[in-house]
C-alpha positions as a printed NumPy array, in Angstrom:
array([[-27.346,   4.001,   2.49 ],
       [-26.419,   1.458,   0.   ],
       [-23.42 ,   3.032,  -0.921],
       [-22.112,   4.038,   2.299],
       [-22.645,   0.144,   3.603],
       [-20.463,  -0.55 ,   0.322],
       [-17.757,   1.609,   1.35 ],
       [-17.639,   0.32 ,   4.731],
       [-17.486,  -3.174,   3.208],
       [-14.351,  -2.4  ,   1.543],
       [-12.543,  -0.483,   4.201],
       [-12.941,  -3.698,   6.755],
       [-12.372,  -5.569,   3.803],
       [ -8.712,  -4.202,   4.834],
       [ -8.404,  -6.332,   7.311],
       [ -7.138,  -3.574,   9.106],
       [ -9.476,  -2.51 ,  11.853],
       [ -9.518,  -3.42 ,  15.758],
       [-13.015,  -4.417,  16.833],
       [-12.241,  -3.095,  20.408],
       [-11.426,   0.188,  19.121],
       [-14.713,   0.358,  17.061],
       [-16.578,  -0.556,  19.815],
       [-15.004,   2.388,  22.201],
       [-15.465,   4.368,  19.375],
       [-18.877,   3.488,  18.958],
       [-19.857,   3.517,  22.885],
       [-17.853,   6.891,  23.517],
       [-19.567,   8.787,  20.301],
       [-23.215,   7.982,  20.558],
       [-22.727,   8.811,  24.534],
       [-21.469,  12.328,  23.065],
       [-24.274,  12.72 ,  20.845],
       [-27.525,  11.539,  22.567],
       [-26.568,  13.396,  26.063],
       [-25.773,  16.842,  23.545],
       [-28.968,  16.195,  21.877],
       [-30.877,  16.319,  25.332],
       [-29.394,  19.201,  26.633],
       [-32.406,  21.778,  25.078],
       [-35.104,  19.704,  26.897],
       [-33.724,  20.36 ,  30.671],
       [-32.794,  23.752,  29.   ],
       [-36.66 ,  24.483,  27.932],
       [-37.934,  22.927,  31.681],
       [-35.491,  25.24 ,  33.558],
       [-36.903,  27.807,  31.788],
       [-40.72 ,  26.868,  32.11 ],
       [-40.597,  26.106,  36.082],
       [-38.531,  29.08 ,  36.786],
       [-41.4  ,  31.388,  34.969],
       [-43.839,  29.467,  36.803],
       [-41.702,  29.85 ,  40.13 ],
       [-41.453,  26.344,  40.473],
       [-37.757,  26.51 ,  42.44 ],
       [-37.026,  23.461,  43.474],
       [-37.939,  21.532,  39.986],
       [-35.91 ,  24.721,  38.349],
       [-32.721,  24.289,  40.575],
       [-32.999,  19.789,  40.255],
       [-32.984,  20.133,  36.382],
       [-30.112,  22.739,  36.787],
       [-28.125,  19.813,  38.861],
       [-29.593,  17.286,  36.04 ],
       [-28.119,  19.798,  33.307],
       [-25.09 ,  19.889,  34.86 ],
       [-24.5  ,  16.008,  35.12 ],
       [-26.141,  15.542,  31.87 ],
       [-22.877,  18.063,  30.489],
       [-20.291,  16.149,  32.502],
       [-21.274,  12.625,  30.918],
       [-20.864,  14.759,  27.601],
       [-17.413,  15.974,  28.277],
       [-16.372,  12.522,  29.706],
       [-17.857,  11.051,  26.807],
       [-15.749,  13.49 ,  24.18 ],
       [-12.628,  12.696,  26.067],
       [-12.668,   9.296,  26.129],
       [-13.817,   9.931,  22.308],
       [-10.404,  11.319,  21.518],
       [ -8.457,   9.249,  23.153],
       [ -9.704,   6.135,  21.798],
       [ -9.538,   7.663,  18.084],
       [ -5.895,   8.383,  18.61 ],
       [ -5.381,   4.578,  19.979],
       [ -7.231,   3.603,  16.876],
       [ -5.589,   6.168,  14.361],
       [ -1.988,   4.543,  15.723],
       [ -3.199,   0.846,  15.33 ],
       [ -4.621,   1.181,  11.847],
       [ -1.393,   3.375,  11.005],
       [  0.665,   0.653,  11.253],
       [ -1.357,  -2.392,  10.41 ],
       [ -1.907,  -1.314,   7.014],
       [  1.841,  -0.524,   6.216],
       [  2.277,  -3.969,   7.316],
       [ -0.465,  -5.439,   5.366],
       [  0.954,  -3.386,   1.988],
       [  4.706,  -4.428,   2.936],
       [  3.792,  -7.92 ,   3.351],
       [  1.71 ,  -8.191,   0.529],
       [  4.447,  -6.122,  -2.031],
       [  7.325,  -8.188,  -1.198],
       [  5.641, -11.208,  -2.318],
       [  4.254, -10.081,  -5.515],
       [  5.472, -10.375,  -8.912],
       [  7.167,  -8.493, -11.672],
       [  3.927,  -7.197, -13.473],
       [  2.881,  -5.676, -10.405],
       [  4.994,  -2.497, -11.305],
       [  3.601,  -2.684, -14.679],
       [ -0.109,  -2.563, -13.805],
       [  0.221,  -0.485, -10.623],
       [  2.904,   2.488, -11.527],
       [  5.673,   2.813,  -8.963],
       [  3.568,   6.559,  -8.377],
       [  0.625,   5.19 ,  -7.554],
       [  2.302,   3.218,  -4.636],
       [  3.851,   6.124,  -3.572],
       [  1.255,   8.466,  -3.294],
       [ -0.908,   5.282,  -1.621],
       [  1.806,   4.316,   1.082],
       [  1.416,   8.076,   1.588],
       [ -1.282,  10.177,   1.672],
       [ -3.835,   7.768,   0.973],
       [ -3.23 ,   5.451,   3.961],
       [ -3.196,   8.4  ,   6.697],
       [ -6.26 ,   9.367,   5.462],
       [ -7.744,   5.868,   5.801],
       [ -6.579,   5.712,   9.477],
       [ -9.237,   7.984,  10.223],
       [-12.275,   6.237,   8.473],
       [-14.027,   4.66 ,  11.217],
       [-13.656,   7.817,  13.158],
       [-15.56 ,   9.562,  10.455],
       [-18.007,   6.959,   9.789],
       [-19.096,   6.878,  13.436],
       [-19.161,  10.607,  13.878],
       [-21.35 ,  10.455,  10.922],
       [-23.648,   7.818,  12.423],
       [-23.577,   9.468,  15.547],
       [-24.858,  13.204,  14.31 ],
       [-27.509,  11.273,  11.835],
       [-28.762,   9.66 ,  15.453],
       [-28.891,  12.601,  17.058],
       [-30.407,  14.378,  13.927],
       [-33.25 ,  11.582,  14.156],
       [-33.617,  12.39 ,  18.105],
       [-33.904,  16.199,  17.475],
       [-36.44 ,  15.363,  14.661],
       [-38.528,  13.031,  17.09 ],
       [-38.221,  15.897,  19.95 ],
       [-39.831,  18.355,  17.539],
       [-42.418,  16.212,  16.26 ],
       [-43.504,  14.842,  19.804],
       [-43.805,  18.261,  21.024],
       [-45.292,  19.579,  17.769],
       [-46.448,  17.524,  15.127],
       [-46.771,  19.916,  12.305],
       [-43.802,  21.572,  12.835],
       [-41.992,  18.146,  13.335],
       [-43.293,  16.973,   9.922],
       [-42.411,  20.091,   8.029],
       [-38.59 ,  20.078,   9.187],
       [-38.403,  16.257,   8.794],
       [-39.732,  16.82 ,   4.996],
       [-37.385,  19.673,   4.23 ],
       [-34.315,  17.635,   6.145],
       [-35.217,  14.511,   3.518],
       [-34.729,  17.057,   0.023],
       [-31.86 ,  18.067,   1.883],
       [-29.909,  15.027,   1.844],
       [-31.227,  13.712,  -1.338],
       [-29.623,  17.199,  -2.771],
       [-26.126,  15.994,  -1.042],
       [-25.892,  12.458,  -1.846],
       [-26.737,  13.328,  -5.728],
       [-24.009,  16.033,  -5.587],
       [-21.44 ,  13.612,  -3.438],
       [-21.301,  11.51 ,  -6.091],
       [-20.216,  14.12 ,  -8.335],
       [-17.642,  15.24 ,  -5.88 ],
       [-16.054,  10.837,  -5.301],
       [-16.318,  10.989,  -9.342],
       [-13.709,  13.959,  -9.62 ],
       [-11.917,  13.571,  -6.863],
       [-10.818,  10.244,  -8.327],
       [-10.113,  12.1  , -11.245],
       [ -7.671,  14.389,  -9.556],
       [ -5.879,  11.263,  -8.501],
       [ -5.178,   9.791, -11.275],
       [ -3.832,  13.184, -12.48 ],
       [ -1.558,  13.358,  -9.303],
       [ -0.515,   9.788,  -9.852],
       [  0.986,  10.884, -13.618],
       [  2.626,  14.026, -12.515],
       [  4.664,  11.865,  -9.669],
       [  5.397,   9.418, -12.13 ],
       [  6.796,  12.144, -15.004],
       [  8.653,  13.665, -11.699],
       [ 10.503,  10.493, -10.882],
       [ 11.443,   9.929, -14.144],
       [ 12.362,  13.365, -15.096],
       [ 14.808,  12.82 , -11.905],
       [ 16.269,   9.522, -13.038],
       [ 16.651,  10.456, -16.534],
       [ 18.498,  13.798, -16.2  ],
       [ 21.317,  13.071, -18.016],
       [ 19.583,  12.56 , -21.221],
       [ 16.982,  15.238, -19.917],
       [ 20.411,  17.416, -20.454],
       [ 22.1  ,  15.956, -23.437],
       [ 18.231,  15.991, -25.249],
       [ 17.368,  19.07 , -24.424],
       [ 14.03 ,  17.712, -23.654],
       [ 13.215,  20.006, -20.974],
       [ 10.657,  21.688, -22.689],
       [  9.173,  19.308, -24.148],
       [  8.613,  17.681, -20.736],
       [  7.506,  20.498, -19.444],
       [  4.787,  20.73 , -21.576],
       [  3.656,  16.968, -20.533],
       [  3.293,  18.638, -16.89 ],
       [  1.092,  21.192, -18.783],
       [ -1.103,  18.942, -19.865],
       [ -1.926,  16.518, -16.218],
       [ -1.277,  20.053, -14.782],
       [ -4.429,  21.035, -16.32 ],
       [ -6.683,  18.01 , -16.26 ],
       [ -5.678,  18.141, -12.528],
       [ -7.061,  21.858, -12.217],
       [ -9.965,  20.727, -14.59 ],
       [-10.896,  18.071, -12.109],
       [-10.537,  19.857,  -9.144],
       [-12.707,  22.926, -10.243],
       [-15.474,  20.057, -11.397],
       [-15.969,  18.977,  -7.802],
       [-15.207,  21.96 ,  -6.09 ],
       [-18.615,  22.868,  -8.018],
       [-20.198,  20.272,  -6.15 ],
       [-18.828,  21.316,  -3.012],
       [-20.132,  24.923,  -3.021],
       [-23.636,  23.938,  -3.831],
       [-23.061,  21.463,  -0.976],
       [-22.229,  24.381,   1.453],
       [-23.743,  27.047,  -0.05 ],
       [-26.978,  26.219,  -1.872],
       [-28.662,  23.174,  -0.527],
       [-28.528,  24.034,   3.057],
       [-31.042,  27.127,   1.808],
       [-33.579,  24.28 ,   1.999],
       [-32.917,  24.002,   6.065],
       [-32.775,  27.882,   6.083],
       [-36.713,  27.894,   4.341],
       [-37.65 ,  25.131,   6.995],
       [-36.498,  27.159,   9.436],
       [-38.507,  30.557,   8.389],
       [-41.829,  28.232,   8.54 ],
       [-41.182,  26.78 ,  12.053],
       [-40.666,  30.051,  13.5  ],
       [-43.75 ,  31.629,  12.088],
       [-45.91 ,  28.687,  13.349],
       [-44.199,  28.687,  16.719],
       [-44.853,  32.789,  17.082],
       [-48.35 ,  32.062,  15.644],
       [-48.711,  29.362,  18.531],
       [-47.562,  31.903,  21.523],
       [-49.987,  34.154,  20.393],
       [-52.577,  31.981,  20.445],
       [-51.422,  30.646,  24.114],
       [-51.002,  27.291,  23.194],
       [-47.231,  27.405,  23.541],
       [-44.884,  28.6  ,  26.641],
       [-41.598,  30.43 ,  26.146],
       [-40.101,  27.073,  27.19 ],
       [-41.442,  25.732,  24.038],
       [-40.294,  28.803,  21.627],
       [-36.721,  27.896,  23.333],
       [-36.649,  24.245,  22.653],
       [-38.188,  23.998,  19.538],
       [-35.904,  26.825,  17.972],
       [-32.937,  25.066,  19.653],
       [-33.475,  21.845,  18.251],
       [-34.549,  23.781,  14.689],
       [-30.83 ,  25.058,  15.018],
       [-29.176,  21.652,  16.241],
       [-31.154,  19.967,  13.3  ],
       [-29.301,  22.616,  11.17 ],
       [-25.697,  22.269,  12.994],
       [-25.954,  18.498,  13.313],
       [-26.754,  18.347,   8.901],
       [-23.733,  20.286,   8.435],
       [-22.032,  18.303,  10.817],
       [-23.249,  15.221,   9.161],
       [-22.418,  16.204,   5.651],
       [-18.883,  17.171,   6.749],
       [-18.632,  13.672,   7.736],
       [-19.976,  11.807,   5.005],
       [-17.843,  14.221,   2.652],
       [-14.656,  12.654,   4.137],
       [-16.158,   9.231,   4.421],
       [-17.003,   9.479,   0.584],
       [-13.52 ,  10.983,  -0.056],
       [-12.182,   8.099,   1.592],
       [-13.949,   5.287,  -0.159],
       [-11.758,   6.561,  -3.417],
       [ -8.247,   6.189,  -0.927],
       [ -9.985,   2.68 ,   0.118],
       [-10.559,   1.571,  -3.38 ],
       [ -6.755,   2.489,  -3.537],
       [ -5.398,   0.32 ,  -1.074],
       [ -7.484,  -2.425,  -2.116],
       [ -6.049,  -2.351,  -5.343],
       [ -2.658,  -2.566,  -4.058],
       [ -3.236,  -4.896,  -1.173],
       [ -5.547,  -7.269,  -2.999],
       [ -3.921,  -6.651,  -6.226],
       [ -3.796, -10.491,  -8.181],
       [ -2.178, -11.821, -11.297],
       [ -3.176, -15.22 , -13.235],
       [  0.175, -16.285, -13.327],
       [  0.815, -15.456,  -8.962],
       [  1.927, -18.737,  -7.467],
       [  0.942, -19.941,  -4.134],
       [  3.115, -22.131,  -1.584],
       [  2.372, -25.811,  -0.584],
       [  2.811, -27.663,   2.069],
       [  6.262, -29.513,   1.846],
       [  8.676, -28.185,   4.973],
       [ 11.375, -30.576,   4.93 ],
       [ 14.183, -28.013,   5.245],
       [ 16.684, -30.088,   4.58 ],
       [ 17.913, -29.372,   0.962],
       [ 20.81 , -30.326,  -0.687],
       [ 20.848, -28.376,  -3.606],
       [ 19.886, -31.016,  -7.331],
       [ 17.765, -28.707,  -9.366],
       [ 15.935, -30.607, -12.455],
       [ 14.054, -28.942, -15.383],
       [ 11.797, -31.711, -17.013],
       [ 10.48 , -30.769, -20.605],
       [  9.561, -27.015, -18.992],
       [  7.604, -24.568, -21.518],
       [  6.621, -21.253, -19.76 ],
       [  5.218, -18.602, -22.731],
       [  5.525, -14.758, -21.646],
       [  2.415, -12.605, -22.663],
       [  1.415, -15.334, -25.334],
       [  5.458, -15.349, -26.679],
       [  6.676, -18.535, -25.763],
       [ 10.155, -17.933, -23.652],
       [ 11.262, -21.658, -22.643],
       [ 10.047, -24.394, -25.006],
       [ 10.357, -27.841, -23.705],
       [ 13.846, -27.174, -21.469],
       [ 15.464, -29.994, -20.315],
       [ 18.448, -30.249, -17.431],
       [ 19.795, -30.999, -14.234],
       [ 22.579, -28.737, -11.835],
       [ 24.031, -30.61 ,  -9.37 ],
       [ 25.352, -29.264,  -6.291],
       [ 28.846, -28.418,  -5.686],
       [ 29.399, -27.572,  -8.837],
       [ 29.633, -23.718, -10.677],
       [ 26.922, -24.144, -13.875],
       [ 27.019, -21.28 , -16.082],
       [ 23.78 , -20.699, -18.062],
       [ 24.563, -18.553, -21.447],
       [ 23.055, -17.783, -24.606],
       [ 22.824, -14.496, -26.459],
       [ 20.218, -11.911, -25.286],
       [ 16.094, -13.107, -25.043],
       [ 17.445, -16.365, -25.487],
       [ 15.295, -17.532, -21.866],
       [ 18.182, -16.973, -19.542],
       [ 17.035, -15.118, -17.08 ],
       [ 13.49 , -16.991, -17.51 ],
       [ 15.432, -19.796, -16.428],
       [ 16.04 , -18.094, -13.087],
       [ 12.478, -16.46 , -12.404],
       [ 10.906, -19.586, -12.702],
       [ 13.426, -21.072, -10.181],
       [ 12.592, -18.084,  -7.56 ],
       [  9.012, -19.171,  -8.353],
       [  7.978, -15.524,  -9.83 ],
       [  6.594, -17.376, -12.957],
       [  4.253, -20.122, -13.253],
       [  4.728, -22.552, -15.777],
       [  3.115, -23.725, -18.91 ],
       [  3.827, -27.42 , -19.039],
       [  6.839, -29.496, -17.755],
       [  8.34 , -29.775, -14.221],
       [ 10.964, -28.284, -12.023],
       [ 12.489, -30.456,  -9.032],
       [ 14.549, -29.022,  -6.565],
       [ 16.008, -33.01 ,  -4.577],
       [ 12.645, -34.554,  -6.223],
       [ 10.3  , -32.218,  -5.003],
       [  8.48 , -29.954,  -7.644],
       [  9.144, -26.437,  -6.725],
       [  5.372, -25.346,  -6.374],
       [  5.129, -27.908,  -3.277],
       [  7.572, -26.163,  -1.034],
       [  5.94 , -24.496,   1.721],
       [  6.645, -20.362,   2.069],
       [  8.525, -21.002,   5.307],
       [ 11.264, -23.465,   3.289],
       [ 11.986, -22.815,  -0.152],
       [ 12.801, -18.59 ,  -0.21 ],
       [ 15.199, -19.488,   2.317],
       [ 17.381, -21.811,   0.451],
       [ 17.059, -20.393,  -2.747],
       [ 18.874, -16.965,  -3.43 ],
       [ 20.373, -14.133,  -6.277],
       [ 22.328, -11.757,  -6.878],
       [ 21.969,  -9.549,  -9.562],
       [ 23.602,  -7.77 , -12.362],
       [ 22.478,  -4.431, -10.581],
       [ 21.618,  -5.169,  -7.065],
       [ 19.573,  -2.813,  -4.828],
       [ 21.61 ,  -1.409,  -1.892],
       [ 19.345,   0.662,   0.915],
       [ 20.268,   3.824,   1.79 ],
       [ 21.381,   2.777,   5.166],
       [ 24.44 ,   1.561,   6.727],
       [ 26.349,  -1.501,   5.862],
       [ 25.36 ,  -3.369,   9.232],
       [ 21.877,  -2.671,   8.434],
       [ 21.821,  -3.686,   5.288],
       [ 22.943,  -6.948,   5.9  ],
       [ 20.527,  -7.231,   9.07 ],
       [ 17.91 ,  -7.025,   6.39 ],
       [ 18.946, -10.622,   6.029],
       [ 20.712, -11.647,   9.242],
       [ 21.029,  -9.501,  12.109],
       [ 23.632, -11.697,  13.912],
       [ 26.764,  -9.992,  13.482],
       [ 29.143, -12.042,  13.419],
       [ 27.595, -13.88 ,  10.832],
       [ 27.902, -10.973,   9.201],
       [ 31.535, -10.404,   9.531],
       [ 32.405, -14.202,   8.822],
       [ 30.314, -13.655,   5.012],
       [ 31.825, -10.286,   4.152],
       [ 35.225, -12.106,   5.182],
       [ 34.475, -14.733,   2.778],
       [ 33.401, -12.371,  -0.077],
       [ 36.578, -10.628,   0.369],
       [ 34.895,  -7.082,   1.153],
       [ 35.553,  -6.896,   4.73 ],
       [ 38.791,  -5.216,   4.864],
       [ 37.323,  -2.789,   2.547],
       [ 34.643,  -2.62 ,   5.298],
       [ 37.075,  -2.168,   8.374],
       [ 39.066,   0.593,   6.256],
       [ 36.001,   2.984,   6.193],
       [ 36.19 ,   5.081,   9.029],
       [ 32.761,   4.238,  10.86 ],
       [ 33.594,   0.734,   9.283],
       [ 29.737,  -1.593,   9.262],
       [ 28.295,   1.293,  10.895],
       [ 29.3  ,   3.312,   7.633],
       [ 26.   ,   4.349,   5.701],
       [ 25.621,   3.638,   2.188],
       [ 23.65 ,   6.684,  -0.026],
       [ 20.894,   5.153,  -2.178],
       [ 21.653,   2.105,  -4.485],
       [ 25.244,   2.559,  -2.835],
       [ 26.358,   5.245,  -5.424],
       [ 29.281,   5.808,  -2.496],
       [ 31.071,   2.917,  -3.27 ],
       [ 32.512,   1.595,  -6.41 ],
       [ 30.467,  -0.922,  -8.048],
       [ 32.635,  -3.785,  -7.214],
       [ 32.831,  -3.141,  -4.166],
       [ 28.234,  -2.75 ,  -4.27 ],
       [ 28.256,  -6.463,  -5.658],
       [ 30.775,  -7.941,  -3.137],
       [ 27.965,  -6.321,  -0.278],
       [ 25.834,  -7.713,  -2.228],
       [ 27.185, -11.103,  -2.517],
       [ 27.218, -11.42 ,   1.187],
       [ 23.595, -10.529,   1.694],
       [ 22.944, -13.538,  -0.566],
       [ 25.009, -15.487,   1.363],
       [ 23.8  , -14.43 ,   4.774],
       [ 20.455, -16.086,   3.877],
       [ 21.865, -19.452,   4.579],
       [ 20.576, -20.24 ,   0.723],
       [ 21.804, -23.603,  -0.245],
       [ 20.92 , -22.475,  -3.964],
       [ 23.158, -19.378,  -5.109],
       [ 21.617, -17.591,  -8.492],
       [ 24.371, -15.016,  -9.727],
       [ 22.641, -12.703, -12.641],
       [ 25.376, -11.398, -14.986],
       [ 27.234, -10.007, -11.425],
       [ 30.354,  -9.489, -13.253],
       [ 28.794,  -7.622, -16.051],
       [ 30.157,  -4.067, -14.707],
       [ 33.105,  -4.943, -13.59 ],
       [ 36.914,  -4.646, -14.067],
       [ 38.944,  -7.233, -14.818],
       [ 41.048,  -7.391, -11.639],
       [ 37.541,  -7.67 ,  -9.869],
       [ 35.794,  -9.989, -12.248],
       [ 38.938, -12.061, -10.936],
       [ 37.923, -11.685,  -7.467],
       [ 34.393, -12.408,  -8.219],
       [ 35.361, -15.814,  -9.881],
       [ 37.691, -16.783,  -6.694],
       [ 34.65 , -16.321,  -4.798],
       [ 32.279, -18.121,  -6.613],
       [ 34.537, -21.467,  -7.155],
       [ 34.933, -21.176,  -3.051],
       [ 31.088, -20.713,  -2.586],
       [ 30.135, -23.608,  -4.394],
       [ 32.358, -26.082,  -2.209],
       [ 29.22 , -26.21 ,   0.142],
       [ 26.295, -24.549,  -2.579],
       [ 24.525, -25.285,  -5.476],
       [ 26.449, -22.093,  -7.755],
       [ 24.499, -21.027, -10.969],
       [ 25.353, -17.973, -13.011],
       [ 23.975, -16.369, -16.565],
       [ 26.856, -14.236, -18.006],
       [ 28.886, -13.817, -20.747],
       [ 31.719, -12.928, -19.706],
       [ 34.705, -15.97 , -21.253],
       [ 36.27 , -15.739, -18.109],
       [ 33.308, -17.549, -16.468],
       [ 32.944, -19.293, -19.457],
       [ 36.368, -20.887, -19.208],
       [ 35.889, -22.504, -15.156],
       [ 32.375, -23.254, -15.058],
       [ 32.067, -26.925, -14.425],
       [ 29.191, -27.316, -16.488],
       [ 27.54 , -24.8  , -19.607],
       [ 24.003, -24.936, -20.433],
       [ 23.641, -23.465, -23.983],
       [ 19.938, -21.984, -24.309],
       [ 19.21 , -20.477, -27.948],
       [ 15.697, -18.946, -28.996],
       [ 14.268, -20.734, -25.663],
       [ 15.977, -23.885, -26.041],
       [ 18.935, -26.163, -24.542],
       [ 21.217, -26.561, -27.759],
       [ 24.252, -27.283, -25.422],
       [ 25.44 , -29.24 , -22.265],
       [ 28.945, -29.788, -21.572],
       [ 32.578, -27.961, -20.176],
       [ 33.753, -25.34 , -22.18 ],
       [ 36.409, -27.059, -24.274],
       [ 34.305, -30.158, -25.564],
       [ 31.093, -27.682, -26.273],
       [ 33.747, -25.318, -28.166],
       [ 34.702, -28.575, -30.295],
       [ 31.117, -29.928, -30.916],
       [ 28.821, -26.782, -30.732],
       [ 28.271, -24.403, -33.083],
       [ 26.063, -22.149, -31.432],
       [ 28.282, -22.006, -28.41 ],
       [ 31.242, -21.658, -30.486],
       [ 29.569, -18.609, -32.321],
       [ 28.477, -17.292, -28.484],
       [ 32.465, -17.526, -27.765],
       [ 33.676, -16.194, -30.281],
       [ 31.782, -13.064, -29.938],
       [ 32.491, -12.323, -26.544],
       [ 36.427, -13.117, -27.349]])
């Protein structure tokens, strides 16, 4: 019982359960059971008065049989209707628990939870959850009316009662022991699913060298392997499950033999009516029906608790270095972002040592240095993904950890060197952000992609495949440029968005960004000299250090390192 309370710990441990559902459920089952597990005594009495020719007290238990079944029926009816209520509601309360949670967690997340194990969880594993409290109450509800029977009998007969009640105990002693064999390898298979998803996906995004590697076979023979510890696995607890359905209920099938002989012995002897012989051997066989009933139950509960555990890990998953919000709201930001003697050390390597600087706004502040030099460090610290070491960062005066949730992802924004594009249409895309469409048009317009837009035949209704391999990948960053800007950031991060690029776009790219930053705060990392050349301020960072403030001609005078940087890229 101790383990089954524990699993039911963790699943409302969710947080994802209606208590007026579980009630219903509750009510409505128990109903079910207790008026089924009645039935044999007005069964047994219409027998016993009709043999006596007792009429009248035969035909009133026949009318109290036959309301006794309707309540039943009701009862299962209202059963399944409030199980499909409560299926829906849990449905959809996890997803949003899991896509709430995910799209606030940080990079690692990915690392210690593989992209496969979300998938197969956002899956499989939370249908099967939706139907836990269903289980768990039909489970409760055939042990009560297991108990019921068992009282029945032993009321009635006391020897008989005792001897099924003692055989019924070894019985579920012999399927909790081998349940726990079954949650053991069951998990086992999981894991094993989980790696042959992952090898899929990557086998699918990694064709090309799949192709030019020949490493086909090779691969194949990874699938082998999981293949096998999958089929190892399932064999293991499909042991488990035969002795479950096959062997132990033998016990209940000796039980059985003895009650009959003691009931024949007992008619015999004229100490028992046929009215007996009928409800004690019905209540034998519910006894029977209702175990294999109950273990059917408690085998999905149990199977379950391993999807629970699941979940939990994703929905409760925590890192050390996860920041929470605070409580500053003033929304009004202008956009003067300081780093004060900032050290931030990644997996005990330290990235940033001691960085120093301020951005103003209105201005276009390119951040370069050659690769690992912190860069990009620089920029997941100011999207608050990192927590830092020692030092501060002020965005208007206000340390970035003090901004409430509802304030600072809204005025601080990126695009990236390879930004994510939905398979969806364009219109949709950008509602992701902004749904108003006219503020869509007016960013696109300022972007410079909405004639490209307008020239598509189903224009912002056009759908975009996945990651937007439809469209060039100018023409991805420009969309994606004007999601950033539809988020009404007053901070615009630009990651290497140029990168990719030709030259005739790069040129675009920069007309953009010196307009943008006429009413925004404009950083960019790149390295391309074109940047280079019109950013109004460089910040040099080499081996996680500023070794370089300044405009591009006066740092190319006085600074080595950013001369060497130039140089290179010229």
């Amino acid at each position: 019982m101790s383990r089954y309370i524990k699993i039911c710990k963790n699943y409302f441990a969710l947080g994802a359960d209606n208590k007026k559902y579980l009630i219903l459920l509750f009510i409505t089952a128990f109903l079910r059971c207790f008026t089924f597990a009645i039935t044999p005594i007005f069964a047994a009495r219409i027998i016993d008065y009709a043999t006596l020719g007792l009429y009248e007290e035969t035909f009133l238990n026949i009318v109290y049989l036959g309301i006794n079944y309707l309540v039943y029926l009701i009862c299962h009816h209202l059963n399944f209707v409030v199980y499909a209520k409560n299926t829906d509601y849990v449905y959809n309360k996890l997803h949003l628990i899991i896509a709430s949670k995910v799209s606030k967690y940080d990079e690692d997340f990915t690392k210690r939870l593989p992209k496969s194990y979300l998938d197969n969880t956002v899956t499989s594993d939370v249908f099967d959850v939706c139907m836990f409290t269903d289980r768990m109450i039909d489970a409760l509800a055939h042990f009560f009316t297991d108990i019921i029977a068992l009282l029945i009998l032993i009321f009635y007969n006391l020897e008989i009662g005792l001897i099924v009640l003692i055989f019924n105990i070894i019985y579920q002693v012999m399927l909790a022991k081998g349940q726990k064999k079954k949650d053991y390898y069951f998990m086992g298979q999981r894991r094993n699913q989980d790696r042959i998803t992952s090898l899929y996906e990557q086998m699918l995004d990694a064709s090309r060298e799949i192709k030019a590697f020949d490493m086909k076979d090779k691969l194949n023979n990874y699938l082998d392997i999981y293949k096998r510890s999958w089929t190892k696995q399932y064999f293991l607890k499909r042991k488990y499950w035969d002795r479950s359905k096959v062997i132990y209920p033998v016990i209940i099938t000796i039980s059985k033999f003895i009650a009959y002989i003691i009931v024949i012995k007992h008619i015999m002897d004229g100490v028992m009516s046929v009215g007996d012989l009928v409800l004690i051997v019905t209540y034998i066989d519910q006894i029977e029906r209702e175990n294999f009933d109950f273990f059917e139950k408690v085998n999905k509960v149990c199977n379950s608790s391993v999807r629970i555990d699941r979940l939990s890990r994703v929905i409760n998953y925590h890192n050390k270095n996860m920041l929470e919000f605070g409580d500053y709201l003033e929304d009004n930001i202008f956009g003067d972002i300081i780093f004060d003697k900032v050290t931030f050390k990644y997996e005990n390597n330290i990235s940033l040592n001691k960085v120093s600087f301020e951005i103003e706004p209105n201005k276009l502040t390119a951040i370069v240095g050659e690769s690992g030099s912190g860069k990009s460090t620089i920029f997941r610290i100011l999207l608050r993904l990192y927590k830092i070491e020692s030092g501060h960062v002020y965005i208007d005066g206000v340390d970035i950890y003090d901004y409430g949730s509802e304030v600072y992802p809204s005025n601080v924004s990126i695009a990236t060197q390879k930004p994510f594009i939905f398979n969806m249409s364009i219109k949709e895309n950008l509602s992701l952000v902004d749904k108003n469409i006219s503020n869509q048009i007016k960013a696109c317009k300022r972007v410079g992609i909405h004639d490209f837009i307008m020239s598509l035949p189903k224009g912002y209704d056009t759908v975009l495949s996945e990651d937007a391999t439809n469209v060039s990948g100018g023409q991805k960053q420009l969309i994606s440029m004007a999601r950033t800007l539809l988020s009404k950031a007053e901070i615009l991060l630009f990651d290497e968005v140029t990168s990719a690029l030709d030259p005739n776009t790069t040129k675009h790219i920069i007309k953009v960004l010196k307009d943008l930053k006429k009413d925004h705060t404009v950083v960019i990392i790149t390295h391309k000299k074109d940047l280079m050349k019109i950013a109004d301020e460089l910040i040099v960072i080499d081996k996680g250090k500023v070794v370089g403030i300044g405009k591009h001609r006066k740092l190319l005078e006085e600074n080595r390192y950013y001369r060497r940087l130039f140089k290179q890229r010229s």
